[in-house]
C-alpha positions as CSV (number, residue, x, y, z in Angstrom):
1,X,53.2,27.2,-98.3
2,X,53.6,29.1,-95.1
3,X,51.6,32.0,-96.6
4,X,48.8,29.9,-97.3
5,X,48.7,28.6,-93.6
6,X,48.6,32.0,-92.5
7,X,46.0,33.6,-94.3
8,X,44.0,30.6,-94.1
9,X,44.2,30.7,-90.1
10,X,43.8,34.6,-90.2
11,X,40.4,33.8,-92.2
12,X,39.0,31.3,-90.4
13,X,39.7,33.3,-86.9
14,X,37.9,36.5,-88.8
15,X,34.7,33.9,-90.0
16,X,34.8,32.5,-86.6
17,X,34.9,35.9,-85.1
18,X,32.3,37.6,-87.7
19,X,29.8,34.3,-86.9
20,X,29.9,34.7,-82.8
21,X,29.2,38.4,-83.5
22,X,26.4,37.8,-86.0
23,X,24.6,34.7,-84.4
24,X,25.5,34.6,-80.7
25,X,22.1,32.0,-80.0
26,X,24.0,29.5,-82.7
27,X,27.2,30.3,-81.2
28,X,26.2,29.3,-78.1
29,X,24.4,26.3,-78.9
30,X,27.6,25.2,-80.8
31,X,29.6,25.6,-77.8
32,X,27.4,23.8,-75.7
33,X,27.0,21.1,-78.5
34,X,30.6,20.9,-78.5
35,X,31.2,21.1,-74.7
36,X,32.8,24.1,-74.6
37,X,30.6,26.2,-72.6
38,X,30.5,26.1,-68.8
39,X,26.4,24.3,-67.8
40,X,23.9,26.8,-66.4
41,X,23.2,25.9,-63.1
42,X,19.9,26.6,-61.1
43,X,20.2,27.9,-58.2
44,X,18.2,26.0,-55.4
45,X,18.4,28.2,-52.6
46,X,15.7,30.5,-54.0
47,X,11.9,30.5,-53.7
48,X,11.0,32.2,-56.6
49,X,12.2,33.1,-60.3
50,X,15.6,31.9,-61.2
51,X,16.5,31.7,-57.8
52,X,15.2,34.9,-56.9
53,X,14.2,34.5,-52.6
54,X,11.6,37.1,-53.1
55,X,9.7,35.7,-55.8
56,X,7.9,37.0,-58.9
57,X,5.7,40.2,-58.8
58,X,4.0,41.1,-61.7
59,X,5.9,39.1,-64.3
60,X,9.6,39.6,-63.1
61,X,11.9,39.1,-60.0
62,X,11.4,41.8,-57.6
């Protein structure tokens, strides 16, 4: 019985670790889903992109 526990934990890790490498957009939605990701927060000091004080030129920051 303990064998079973074992290699079932050991193949769930590797399927957990296999699916985070494969689709990290769907592993990150999950966490955030799931609360397990730390919120994004804008930074409101900036003037421009993302927080950028310079602002955009030509498409990007700086």
């Amino acid at each position: 019985m303990i064998e079973f526990i074992a290699v079932a934990l050991i193949v769930s890790l590797a399927a957990l670790y296999w699916y985070k490498r494969l689709f990290p957009a769907s592993w990150n939605r999950t966490r955030l889903r799931l609360g397990l990701a730390p919120k994004q927060i804008a930074n409101s000091k900036g003037k421009g992109c993302d927080g950028c004080s310079i602002g955009c030129k030509g498409g990007g920051c700086h």
